[in-house]
TORKOL-4160 file (C-alpha; in steps of 0.2 Angstrom, whole numbers, padded with zeros to 4 digits, m for minus):
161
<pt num="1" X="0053" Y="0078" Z="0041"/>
<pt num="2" X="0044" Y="0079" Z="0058"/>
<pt num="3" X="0035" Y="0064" Z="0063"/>
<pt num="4" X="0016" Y="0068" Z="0064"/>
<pt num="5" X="0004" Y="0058" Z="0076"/>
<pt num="6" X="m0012" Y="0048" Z="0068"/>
<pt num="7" X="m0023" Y="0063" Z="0075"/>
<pt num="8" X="m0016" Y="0075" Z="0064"/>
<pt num="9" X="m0021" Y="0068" Z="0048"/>
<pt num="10" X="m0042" Y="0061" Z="0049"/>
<pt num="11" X="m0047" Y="0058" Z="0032"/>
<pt num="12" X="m0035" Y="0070" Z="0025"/>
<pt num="13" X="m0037" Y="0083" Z="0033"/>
<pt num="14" X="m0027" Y="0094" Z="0046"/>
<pt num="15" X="m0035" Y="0090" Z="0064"/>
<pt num="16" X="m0037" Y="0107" Z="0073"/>
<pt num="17" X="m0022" Y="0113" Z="0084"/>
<pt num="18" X="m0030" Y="0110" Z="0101"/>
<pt num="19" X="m0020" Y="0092" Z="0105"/>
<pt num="20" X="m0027" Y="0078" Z="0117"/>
<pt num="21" X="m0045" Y="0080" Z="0112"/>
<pt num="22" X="m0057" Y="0070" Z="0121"/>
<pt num="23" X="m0062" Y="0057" Z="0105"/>
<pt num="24" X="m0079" Y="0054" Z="0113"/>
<pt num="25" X="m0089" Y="0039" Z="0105"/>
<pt num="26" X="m0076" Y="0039" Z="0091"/>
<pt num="27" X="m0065" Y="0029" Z="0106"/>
<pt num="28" X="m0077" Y="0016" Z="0102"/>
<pt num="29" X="m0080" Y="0015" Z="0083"/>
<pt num="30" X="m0067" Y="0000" Z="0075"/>
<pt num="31" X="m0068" Y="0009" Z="0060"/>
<pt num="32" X="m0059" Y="0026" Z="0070"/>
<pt num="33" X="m0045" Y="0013" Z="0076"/>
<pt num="34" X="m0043" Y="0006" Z="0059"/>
<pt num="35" X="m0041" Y="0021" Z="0052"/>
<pt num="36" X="m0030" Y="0028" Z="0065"/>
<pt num="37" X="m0018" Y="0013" Z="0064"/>
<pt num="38" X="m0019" Y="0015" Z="0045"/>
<pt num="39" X="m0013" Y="0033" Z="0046"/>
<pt num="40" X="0001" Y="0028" Z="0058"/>
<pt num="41" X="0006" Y="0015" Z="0046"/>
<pt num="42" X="0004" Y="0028" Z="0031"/>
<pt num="43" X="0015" Y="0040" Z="0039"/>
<pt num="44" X="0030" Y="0027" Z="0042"/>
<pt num="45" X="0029" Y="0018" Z="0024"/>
<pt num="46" X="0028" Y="0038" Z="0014"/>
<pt num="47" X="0043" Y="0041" Z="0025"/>
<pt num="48" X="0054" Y="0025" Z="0023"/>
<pt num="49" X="0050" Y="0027" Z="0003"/>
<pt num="50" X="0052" Y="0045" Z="0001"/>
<pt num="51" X="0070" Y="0041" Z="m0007"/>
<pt num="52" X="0063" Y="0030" Z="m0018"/>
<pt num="53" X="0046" Y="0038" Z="m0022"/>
<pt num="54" X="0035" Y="0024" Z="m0022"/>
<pt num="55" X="0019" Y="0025" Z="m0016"/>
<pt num="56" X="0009" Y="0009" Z="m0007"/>
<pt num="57" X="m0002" Y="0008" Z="m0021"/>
<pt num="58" X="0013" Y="0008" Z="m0035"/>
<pt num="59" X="0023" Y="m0003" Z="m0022"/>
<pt num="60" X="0009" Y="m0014" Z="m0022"/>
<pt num="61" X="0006" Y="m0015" Z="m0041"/>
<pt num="62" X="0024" Y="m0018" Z="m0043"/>
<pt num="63" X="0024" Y="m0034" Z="m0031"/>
<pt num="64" X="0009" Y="m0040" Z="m0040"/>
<pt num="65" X="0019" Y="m0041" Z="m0057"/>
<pt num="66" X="0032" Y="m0047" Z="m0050"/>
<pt num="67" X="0024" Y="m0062" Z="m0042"/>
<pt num="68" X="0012" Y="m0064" Z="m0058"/>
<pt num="69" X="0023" Y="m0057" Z="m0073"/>
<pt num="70" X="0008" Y="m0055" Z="m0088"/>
<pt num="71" X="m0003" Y="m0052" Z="m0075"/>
<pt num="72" X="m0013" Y="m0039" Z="m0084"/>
<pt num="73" X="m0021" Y="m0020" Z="m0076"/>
<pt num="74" X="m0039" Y="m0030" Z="m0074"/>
<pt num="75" X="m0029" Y="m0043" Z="m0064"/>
<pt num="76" X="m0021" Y="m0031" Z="m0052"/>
<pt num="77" X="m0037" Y="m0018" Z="m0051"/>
<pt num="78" X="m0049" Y="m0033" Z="m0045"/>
<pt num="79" X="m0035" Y="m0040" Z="m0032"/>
<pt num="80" X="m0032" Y="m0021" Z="m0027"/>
<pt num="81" X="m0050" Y="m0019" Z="m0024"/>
<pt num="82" X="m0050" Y="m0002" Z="m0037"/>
<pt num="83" X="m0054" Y="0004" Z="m0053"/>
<pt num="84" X="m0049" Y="0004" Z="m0069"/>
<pt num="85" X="m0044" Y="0018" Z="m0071"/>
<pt num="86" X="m0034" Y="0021" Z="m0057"/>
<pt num="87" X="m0025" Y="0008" Z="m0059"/>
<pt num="88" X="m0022" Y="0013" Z="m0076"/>
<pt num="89" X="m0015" Y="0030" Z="m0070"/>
<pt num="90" X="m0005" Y="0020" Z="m0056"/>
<pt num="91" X="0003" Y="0008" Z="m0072"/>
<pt num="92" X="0005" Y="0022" Z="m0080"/>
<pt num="93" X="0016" Y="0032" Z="m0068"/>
<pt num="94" X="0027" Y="0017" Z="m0063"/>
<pt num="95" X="0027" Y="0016" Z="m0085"/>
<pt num="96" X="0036" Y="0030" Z="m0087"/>
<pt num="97" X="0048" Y="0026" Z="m0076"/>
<pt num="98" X="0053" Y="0012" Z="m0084"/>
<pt num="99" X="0049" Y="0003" Z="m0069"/>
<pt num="100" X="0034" Y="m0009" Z="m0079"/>
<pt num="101" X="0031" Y="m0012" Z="m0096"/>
<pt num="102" X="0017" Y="m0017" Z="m0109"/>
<pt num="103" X="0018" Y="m0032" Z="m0119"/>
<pt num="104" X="0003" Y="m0040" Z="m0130"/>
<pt num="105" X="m0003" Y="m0053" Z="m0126"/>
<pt num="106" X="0004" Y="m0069" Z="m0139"/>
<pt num="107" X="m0013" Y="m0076" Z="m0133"/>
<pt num="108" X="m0025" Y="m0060" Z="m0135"/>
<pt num="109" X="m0019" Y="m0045" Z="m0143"/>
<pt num="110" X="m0031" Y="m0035" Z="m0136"/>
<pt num="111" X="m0024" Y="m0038" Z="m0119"/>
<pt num="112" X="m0009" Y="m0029" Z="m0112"/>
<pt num="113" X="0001" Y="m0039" Z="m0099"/>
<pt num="114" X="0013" Y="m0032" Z="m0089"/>
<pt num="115" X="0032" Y="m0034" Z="m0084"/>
<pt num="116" X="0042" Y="m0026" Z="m0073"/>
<pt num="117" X="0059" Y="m0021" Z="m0082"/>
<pt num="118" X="0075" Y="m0021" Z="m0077"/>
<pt num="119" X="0075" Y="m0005" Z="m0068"/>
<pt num="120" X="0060" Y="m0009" Z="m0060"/>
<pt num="121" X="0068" Y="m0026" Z="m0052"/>
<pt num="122" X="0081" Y="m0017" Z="m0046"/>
<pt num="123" X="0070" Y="m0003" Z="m0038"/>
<pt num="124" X="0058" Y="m0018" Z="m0033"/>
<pt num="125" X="0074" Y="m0026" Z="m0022"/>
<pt num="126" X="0078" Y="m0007" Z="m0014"/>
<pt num="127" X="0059" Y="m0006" Z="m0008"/>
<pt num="128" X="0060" Y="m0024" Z="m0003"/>
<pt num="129" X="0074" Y="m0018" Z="0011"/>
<pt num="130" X="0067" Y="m0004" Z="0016"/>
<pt num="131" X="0048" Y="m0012" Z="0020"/>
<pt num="132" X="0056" Y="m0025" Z="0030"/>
<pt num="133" X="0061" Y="m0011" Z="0042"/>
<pt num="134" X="0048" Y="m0003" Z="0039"/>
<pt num="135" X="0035" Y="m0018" Z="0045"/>
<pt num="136" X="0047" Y="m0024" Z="0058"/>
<pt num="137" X="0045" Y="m0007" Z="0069"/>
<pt num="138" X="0025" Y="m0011" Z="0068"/>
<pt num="139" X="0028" Y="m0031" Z="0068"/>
<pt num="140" X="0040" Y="m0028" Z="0086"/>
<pt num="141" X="0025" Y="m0020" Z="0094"/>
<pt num="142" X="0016" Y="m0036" Z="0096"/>
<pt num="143" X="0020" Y="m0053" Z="0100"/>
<pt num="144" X="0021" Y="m0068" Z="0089"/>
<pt num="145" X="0003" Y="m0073" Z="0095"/>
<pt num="146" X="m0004" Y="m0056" Z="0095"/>
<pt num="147" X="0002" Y="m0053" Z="0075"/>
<pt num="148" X="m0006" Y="m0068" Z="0070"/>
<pt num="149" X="m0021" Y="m0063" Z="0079"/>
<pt num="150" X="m0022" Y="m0046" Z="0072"/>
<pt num="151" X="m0019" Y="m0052" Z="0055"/>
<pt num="152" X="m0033" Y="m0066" Z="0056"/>
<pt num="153" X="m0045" Y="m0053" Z="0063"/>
<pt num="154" X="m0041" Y="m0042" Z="0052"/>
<pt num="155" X="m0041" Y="m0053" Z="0036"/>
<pt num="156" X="m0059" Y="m0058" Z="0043"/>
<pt num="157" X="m0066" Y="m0041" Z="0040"/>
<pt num="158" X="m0059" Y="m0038" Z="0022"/>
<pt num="159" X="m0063" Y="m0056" Z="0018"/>
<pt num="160" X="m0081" Y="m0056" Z="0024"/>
<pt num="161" X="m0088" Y="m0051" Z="0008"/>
């Protein structure tokens, strides 16, 4: 698979083919370089997971249960910061690949709480590998004082709400 450059991919769709466009004012926006660095980091992950098809978003969802097994699809749509239905289409697919499963709850039976299953550990510890590779070509492009840094600032915008 070629390696494509943040530019080619703005909001999901194909940039036009001239390449080295002048960005103009969007040189100045944070949200442009956000979502630039986003793409970039986008790009690397879909690659690194292509052989285990895993998503960020099911990768995600699967950490979360595995940090707070019986955590339940509310749980992990309010920490996510989505919906409920996604995240019922997201538990859904890593579901049926008995990669999570559904338990009542012995406390509410109206409440489902999730588990990762034996597969789904097992895939969990493959994914595990490859991020840290994955993180460590983005984490080498900074020093130790510019990650942590970058993180804070970046932790202050999401957390400013």
């Amino acid at each position: 698979m070629a390696t494509k450059s943040p530019q080619d991919d703005f909001e999901g769709e194909d940039a036009p083919a001239t390449p080295g466009l002048d960005v103009g004012r969007l040189g100045d926006l944070l949200g442009f370089h956000l979502r630039m660095a986003h793409v970039a980091i986008y790009r690397d992950f879909a690659e690194t997971m292509e052989e285990l098809a895993l998503t960020q978003k099911q990768l995600a969802v699967m950490e979360l249960v595995a940090g707070n097994p019986g955590a339940s699809q509310i749980d992990l749509a309010n920490t996510l910061g989505t919906d409920r239905a996604t995240m019922m289409a997201l538990v859904n697919r890593l579901a049926a690949r008995d990669l999570i499963e559904r338990r009542p709850s012995a406390a509410d039976r109206r409440r489902q709480e999730l588990h990762l299953t034996k597969a789904g550990r097992v895939m969990l510890a493959q994914a595990r590998k490859l991020i840290d590779t994955h993180e460590q070509r983005f984490i080498d492009l900074f020093s130790r004082d510019e990650m942590d840094a970058l993180l804070a600032a970046l932790k202050r915008i999401y957390k400013r709400n």
